[in-house]
N, C-alpha and C positions, 0 to 999 in steps of 0.2 A: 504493500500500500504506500509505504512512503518512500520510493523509488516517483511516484505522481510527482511529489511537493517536489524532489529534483527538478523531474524534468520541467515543469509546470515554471521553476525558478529560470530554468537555460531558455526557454523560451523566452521569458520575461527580461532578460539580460540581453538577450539577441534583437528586439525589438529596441529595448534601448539604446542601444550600442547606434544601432543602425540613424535613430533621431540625434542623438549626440554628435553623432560624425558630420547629419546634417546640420548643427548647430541649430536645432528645433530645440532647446534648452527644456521650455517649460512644457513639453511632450516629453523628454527622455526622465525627468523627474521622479514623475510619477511611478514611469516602468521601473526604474531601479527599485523605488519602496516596496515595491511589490513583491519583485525577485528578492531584497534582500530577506520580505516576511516570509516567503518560502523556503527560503535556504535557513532561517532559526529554525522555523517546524522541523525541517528534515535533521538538521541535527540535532534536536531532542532523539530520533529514533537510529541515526546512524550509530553500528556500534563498533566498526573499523575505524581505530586510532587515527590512520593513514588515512583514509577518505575524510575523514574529520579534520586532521589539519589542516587538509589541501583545501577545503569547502572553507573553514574558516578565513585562512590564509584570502581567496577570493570574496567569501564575505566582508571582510576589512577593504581591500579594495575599493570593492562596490559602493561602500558605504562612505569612503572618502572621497571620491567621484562624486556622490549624489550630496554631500557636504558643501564639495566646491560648487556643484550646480547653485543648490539652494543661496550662497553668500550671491552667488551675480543675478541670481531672480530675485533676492530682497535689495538689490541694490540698483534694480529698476533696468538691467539688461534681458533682451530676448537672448545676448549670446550668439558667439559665432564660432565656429573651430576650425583652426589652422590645419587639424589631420584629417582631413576630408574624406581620402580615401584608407585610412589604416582600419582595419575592421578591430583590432587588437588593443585599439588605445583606450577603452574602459579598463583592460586588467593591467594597468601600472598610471601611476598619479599623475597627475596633471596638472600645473598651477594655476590656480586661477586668474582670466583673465582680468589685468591691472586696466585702469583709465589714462593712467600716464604714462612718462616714459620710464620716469623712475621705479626701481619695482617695489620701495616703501612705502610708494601713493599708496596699493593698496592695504598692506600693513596700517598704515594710519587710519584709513576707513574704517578697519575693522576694530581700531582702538577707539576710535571717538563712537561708534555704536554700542561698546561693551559698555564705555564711559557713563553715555549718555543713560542707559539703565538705571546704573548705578548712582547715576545723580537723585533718582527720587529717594534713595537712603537718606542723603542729608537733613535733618532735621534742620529747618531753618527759620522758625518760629518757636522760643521758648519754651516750653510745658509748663511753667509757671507753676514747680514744685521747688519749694526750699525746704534747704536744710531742715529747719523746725518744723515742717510738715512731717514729716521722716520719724516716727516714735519709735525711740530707743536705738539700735547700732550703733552706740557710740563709735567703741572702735572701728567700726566699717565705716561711718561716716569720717572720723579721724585721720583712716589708712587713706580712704579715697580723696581727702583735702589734700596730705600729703603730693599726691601721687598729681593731684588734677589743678589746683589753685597754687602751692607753693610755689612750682616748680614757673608759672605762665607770669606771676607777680613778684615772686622773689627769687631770681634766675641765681643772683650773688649767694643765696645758701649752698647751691651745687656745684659745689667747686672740689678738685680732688677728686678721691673716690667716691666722693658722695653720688648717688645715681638718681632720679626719681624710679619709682617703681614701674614696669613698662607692661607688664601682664595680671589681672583682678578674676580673680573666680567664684563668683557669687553662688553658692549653692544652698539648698534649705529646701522643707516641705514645698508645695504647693500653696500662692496666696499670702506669700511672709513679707513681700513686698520689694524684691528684690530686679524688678522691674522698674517699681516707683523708685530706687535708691536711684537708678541709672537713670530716670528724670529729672531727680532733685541734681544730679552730675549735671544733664544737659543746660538746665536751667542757671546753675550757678557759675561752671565752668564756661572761660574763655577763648574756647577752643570752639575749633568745628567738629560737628557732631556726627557719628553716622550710624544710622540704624538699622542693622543688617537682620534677617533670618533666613532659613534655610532657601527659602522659595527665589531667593534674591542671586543665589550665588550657583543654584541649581540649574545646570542646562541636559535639555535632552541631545544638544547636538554634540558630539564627541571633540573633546580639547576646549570646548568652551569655558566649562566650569572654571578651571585653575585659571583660564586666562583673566577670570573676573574676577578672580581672589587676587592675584599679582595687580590688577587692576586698580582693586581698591586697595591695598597698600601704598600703589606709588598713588593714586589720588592723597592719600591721607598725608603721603611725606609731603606732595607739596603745598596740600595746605594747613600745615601742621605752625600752630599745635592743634590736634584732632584725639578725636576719641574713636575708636571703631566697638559700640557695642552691638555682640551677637548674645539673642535671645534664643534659649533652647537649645545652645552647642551639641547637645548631646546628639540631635536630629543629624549634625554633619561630621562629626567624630567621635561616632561607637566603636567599639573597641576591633582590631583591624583583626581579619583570621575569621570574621562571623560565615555562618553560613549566608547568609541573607546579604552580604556586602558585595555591592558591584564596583566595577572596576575606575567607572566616575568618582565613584565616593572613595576611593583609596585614591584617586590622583588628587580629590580636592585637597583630602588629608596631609597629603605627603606638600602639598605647594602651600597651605596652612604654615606648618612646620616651618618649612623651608622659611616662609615669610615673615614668621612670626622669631626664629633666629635672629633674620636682621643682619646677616653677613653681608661683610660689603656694602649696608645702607647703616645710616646716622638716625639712629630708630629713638632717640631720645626725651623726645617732643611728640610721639606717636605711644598713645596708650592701649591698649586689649581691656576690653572688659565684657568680660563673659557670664549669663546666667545655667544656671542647670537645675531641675530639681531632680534628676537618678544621676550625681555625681559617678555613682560607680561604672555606670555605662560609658565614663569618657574615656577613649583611649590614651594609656598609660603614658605615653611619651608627649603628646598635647597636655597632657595632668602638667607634668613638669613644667611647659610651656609656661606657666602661668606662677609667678614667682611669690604671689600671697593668694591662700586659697581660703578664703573668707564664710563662716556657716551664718545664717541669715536663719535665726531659729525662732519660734513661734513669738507673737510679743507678750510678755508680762504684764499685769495686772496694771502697771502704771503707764506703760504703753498703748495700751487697750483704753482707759480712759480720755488719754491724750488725742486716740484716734476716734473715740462716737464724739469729742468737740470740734476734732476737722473737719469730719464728715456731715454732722449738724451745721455748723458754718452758719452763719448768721440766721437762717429756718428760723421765725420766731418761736421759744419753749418756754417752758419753766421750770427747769429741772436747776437742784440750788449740785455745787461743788459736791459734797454730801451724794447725791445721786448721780452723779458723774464716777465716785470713788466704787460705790456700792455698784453700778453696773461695770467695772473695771473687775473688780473681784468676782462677779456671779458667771464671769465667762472664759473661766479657766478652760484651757485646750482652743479657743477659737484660733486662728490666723485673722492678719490685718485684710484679707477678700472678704473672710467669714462676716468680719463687724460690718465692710461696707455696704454688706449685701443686708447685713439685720436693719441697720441704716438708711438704706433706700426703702424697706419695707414698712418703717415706722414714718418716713416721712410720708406715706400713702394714706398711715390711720386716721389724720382729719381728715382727708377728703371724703375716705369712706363713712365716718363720723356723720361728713355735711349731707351725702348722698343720701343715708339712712334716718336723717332729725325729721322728726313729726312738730319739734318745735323752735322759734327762733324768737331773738330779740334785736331791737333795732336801736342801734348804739345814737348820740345825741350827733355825730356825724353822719347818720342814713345809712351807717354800715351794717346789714343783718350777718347775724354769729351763732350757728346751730345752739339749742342748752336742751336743759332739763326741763318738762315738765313745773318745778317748783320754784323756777329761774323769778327774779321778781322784773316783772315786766313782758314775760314770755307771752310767744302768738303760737299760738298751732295753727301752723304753713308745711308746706315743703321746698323742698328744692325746686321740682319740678313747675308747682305755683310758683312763688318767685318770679321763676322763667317766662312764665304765662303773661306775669305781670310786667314784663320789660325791664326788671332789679335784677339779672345774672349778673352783671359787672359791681352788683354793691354787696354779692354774697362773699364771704372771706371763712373760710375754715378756721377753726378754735387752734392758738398756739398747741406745740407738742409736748405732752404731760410724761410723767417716770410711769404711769398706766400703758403707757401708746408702748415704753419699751417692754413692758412685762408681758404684755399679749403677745408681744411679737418673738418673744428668747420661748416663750411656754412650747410654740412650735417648730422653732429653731435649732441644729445641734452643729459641733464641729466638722468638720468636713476630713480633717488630717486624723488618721488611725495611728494611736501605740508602735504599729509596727512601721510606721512610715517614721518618725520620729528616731525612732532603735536605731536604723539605718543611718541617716544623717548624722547622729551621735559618733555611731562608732567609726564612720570616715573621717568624722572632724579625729578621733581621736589618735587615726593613722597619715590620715595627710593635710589637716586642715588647722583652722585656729578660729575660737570663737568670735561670731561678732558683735 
């Protein structure tokens, strides 16, 4: 049966061949995708080492061919070819055809497209998180002024051996905020920013990846001083040897390394700041890459307080200091997600309050305020009256009470498990250092 998908492939190769010779570009394309999907099928079932090489061996061909096509049909060429008559020039490489005479023109094309990508990583609008937004990490917040403020304001401390730190490895549960530290970074730091994840640096077309990893290093050196954070490292350097790893994801890895080395480049104004939450899944030799390995571990009681008043934010309440402390304490095991999400929930209970009042009162400004029943001066209305009556712009929902939080923790729970915790614990306690 699978002698078909062979030949099914040599057919498909032979048609293309035949469009390519004719410099029919955006015809021969197609045919190669096709031949090359038939020639994987077939070697899933080939089981002659020797026929397998040699199939591969043409596979990679094929696909480098159909590579250079694809660069001159995105680059707005039909294409034309110099071997008109050679039937044989799909199986050995072909340069792609340049626009100029110089053969860098096209090299530069292809750099200022990888570039251009990679431009919408720059964060170039503030996040407008400070430092004190940020509850608790001192040390993390400490290590990262060091590494991100010292070094851009006060150049004269690093003198000697003294170095700024050049690589940050942010690890911890799920939700501990170690995304927002990287914004309270972007917003405070005087650097250019860039904000990478996997999707960014990911290409299906073969050699693309690393060249966008190299890419955005030398972008970052020369607008440096810059920060490159990557969110979720672990998605692009799991530990190498997996069965599940393909051969992009070891090139990206290995030009990471390479880049993140810094041989031959003046990497000193250029910082790495990396998040993970399965530390252990980074591969061993990027671990090292990263010269402080920072745990981002659940917030504390006085943490947690500090974060339901940033997330409140001016919301008018009435909750006194006192029940700021007491909801700090009743939410042991949360993460800073956990609180913002009980947070967004409680700031719904007026409405829901407003939506459900059978009765209202109507302030000496015309402003109606859902109450009780025994309210002095109450109207039993609704919302929906009101409405009736052309007063939706004067209804205003009752400030948020320490009630609004207690209904909303009663069906609330943490999100982060004992055993997610154990975990983080015991890598801080082999390669890591509290923060």
């Amino acid at each position: 049966m699978y002698s078909n998908f062979k030949e099914q492939a040599i057919e498909y190769v032979r048609q293309a061949v035949a469009e390519d010779n004719a410099g029919n570009y955006a015809r021969a394309f197609p045919l190669y995708m096709n031949a090359l999907e038939y020639f994987k099928t077939h070697l899933k079932y080939e089981k002659n080492p020797k026929i397998k090489e040699a199939i591969t061996q043409k596979f990679t061909e094929y696909l480098r061919r159909a590579e250079e096509i694809r660069a001159v049909l995105d680059e707005g060429g039909s294409g034309h070819s110099a071997n008109g008559g050679d039937a044989a020039v799909a199986t050995r490489p072909k340069t792609k055809p340049k626009d100029g005479k110089d053969g860098n023109d096209g090299d530069d094309a292809d750099k200022e497209k990888l570039r251009s990508g990679l431009n919408s990583a720059i964060v170039r609008e503030k996040p407008n998180v400070k430092w004190n937004d940020v509850a608790g990490l001192e040390s993390a917040k400490q290590a990262l002024q060091e590494a991100v403020i010292l070094p851009v304001k006060f150049p004269q401390f690093f003198t000697g051996k003294r170095r700024p730190w050049r690589a940050f490895l942010l690890y911890g549960p799920p939700g501990t905020g170690k995304s927002y530290l990287a914004k309270a970074v972007a917003t405070e730091a005087d650097s250019t920013f860039f904000s990478i994840s996997s999707s960014d640096l990911v290409s299906k077309w073969m050699g693309e990846s690393e060249k966008l990893v190299a890419n955005l290093f030398q972008m970052a050196r020369e607008s440096a001083p810059s920060i490159i954070f990557v969110d979720e490292i672990d998605s692009l350097c799991g530990q190498r040897g997996e069965g599940n790893e393909s051969e992009a994801s070891r090139r990206i890895k290995t030009e990471l390394l390479v880049q993140m080395q810094g041989v031959g480049h003046n990497d000193d104004k250029v910082l790495v700041l990396a998040a993970t939450n399965t530390p252990y899944s980074l591969d061993q030799a990027i671990r090292r890459r990263f010269d402080k390995r920072i745990y981002i571990p659940l917030p504390d009681a006085k943490a947690r307080q500090h974060m339901f008043k940033v997330h409140l934010g001016d919301t008018p309440h009435n909750l006194t200091e006192a029940d700021f402390e007491a909801l700090g304490q009743k939410t042991e095991g949360f993460s800073g997600s956990d609180v913002s999400v009980c947070v967004k929930d409680v700031l719904f209970e007026p409405v829901r309050k407003t939506q459900d009042a059978m009765y209202f009162f109507k302030t000496s400004s015309g402003i109606w305020i859902p109450c009780g029943p025994k309210q002095q001066g109450a109207i039993q209305i609704t919302m929906e009256e009101l409405d009736a009556q052309g007063l939706a712009s004067k209804i205003t929902p009752p400030p948020i009470s320490k009630s609004d939080f207690d209904k909303v923790l009663a069906r609330q729970r943490p999100t982060v498990s004992k055993s997610d915790l154990d975990v983080h614990e015991r890598f801080t306690k082999e390669f890591g250092e509290e923060g």
